[in-house]
C-alpha positions, 0 to 999 in steps of 0.5 A: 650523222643528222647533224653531218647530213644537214651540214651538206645540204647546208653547204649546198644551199650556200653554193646555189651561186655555184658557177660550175666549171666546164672544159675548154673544147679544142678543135684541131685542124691540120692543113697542107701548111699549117694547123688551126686551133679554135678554144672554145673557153671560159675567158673570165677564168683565164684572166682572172688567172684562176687555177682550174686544175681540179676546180669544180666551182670557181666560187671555191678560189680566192679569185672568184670576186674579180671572176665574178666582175668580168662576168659582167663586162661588155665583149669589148672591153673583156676583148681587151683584157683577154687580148695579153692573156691570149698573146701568153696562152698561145707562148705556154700552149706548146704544139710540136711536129715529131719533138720540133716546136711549132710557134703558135700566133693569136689570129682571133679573140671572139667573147660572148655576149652578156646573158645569164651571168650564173651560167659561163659566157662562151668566148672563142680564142683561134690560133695557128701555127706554120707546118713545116712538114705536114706529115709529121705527126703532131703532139699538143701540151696543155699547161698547167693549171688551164683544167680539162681541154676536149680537143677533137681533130675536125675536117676527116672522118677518123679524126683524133679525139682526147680529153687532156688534163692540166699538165697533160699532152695529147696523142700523136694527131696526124693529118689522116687521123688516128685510125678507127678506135674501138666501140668498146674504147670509146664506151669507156672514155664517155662513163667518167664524162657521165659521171663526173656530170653528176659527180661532183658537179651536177648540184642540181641533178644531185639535188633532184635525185635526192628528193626522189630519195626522200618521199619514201624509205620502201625501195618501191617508191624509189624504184619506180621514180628512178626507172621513170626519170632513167627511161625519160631522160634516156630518150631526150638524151639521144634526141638532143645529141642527135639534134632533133630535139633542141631547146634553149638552156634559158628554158631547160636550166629554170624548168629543171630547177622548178622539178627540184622544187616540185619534188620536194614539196610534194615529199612535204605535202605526202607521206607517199606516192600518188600514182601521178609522181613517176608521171610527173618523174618522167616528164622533168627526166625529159627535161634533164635529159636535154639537160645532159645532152648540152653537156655532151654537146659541149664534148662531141661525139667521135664521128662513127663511134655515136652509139658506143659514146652515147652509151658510155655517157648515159651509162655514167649518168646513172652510176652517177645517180646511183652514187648519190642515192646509195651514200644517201642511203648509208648516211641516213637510210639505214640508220634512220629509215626505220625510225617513227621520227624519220620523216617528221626530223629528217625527210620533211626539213631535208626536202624543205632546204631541197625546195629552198634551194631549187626556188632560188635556183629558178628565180636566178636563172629566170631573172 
């Protein structure tokens, strides 16, 4: 059971390059003769011809080295290469009025400037299609392979909101909106969005989240990290997603990684919690909070359904975080928690590759 614990933190230590796959955000929106559709995109992925249907972690396909080349290419030239790609995403997208297709055409490639090459470079891909009836309602296929689009309806206030899988198609969108859906429905589409940030793909929330585990095996400790990191990332959860606070994800990513670090050392200094710990907790839940709010900006927020949304994600965050600490707790707690070796062999060196990894993490994301 050690043994297959350390395994997993090794094999997280081996994905501190992960490059972390989001969703193609969709805006939709239906004029008097035609509709218009903004991708907001990965379009290395796309070139790259990366099957992102469940993908987590582009470094995971045997398409990640060219992946990984056109990170680093200029707009232009990548502008170039998504030029044929766009001209095929916009035959195999199909958008059809009451079952009649309607042809989409490329009307704009916008490709992001280099930055971060660790962090997905934002490109945009707009395409339109002629209506022929406005009033027939509209259904969008989203092909295979292409992983998660968020598309959202733009331009009236009940405008329809969906999450589409690959091979997916959305609901009839019609051009006076789906009607107002219920609080209560949009809480429950927003907890796997929280989760799923967490679970699987929140390496570094996972890997904060364990270091509050790994200080001490009384539930004391742990309960008054957590409840301090919940309460401050609660906050700036809400402040980010409402706009009033916003700071760059150049400072936020590096900080968060340091509070991975920060933890984890001090799990190696301390065999216990100093009264400043769930301070200090609170003050990177602050951080991770924007942290979770970049991502549900990335989503959106239904117009008119803010709270319920909000709820829904912050919601399953925490089931997330739960998650994390209870499989640590079955893995490792419960069979060893009791043990006079526990720390020395097992807290200390899992802290230690937790530090490692958050080091490297903020040398990568400040440099």
């Amino acid at each position: 059971m050690v043994r297959l614990f350390f395994a997993v933190m090794v094999l997280w230590a081996g994905v501190a390059q992960a490059h972390e796959v989001m969703p193609t955000i969709g805006d939709i929106t239906l004029g008097d003769d035609a509709v218009q559709i903004e991708l907001r995109l990965n379009a290395e992925a796309f070139i790259a011809g990366i099957d992102l249907d469940g993908l987590e972690d582009t470094n995971t396909t045997d398409r990640s080295d060219a992946y990984d080349a056109l990170r680093a290419l200029p707009p232009e030239e990548l502008a170039e290469r998504m030029e044929p790609v766009a001209s095929d995403m916009a035959r195999t997208i199909r958008l059809e009025a009451a079952g009649t297709p309607l042809p989409l055409e490329v009307t704009g490639i916008e490709i992001g400037e280099i930055g971060n090459t660790t962090f997905a470079r934002e490109s945009q891909l707009s395409l339109r299609a002629t209506l022929g009836n406005s009033a027939a309602p509209l259904v969008l296929h989203w092909p295979d392979g292409y992983g998660t689009l968020v598309l959202r309806q733009m331009g009236i206030e009940e405008g329809y909101t969906g999450i589409i899988e690959g091979g997916g198609s959305s609901d009839a969108i019609s051009a006076t909106g789906s009607g107002p859906t219920s609080g209560l429905a949009v809480f429950a589409d927003y907890i796997p969005v929280g989760f799923d940030h967490i679970l699987p793909k929140g390496l570094d929330h996972i890997l904060f989240v364990l270091g509050l585990f790994f200080l001490s095996t009384k539930l004391g400790p742990l309960l008054w990290q957590v409840t301090a990191f919940t309460a401050a990332h609660t906050v700036t959860l809400a402040l980010g997603a409402l706009g009033i606070v916003t700071i760059p994800g150049s400072i936020v990513e590096p900080i968060i990684a340091a509070s991975i670090v920060y933890v984890a050392v001090e799990n190696i200094l301390s065999p216990r919690m100093h009264a400043w710990r769930p301070l200090v907790v609170f003050g990177f839940g602050l951080l991770h909070g924007l942290g979770f709010a970049s991502v549900l900006g990335e989503f959106g927020l239904p117009a008119g359904q803010f709270i319920p949304a909000l709820l829904g994600f912050n919601v399953g965050v925490e089931l997330g975080q739960l998650t994390v600490i209870a499989l640590a707790f079955l893995l490792v707690g419960l069979w060893f928690g009791r043990k006079s070796w526990y720390r020395a062999y097992i807290a200390v060196p899992a802290s230690a590759v937790i530090a490692l990894v958050g080091a490297y993490w903020f040398v990568e994301r400040v440099i």
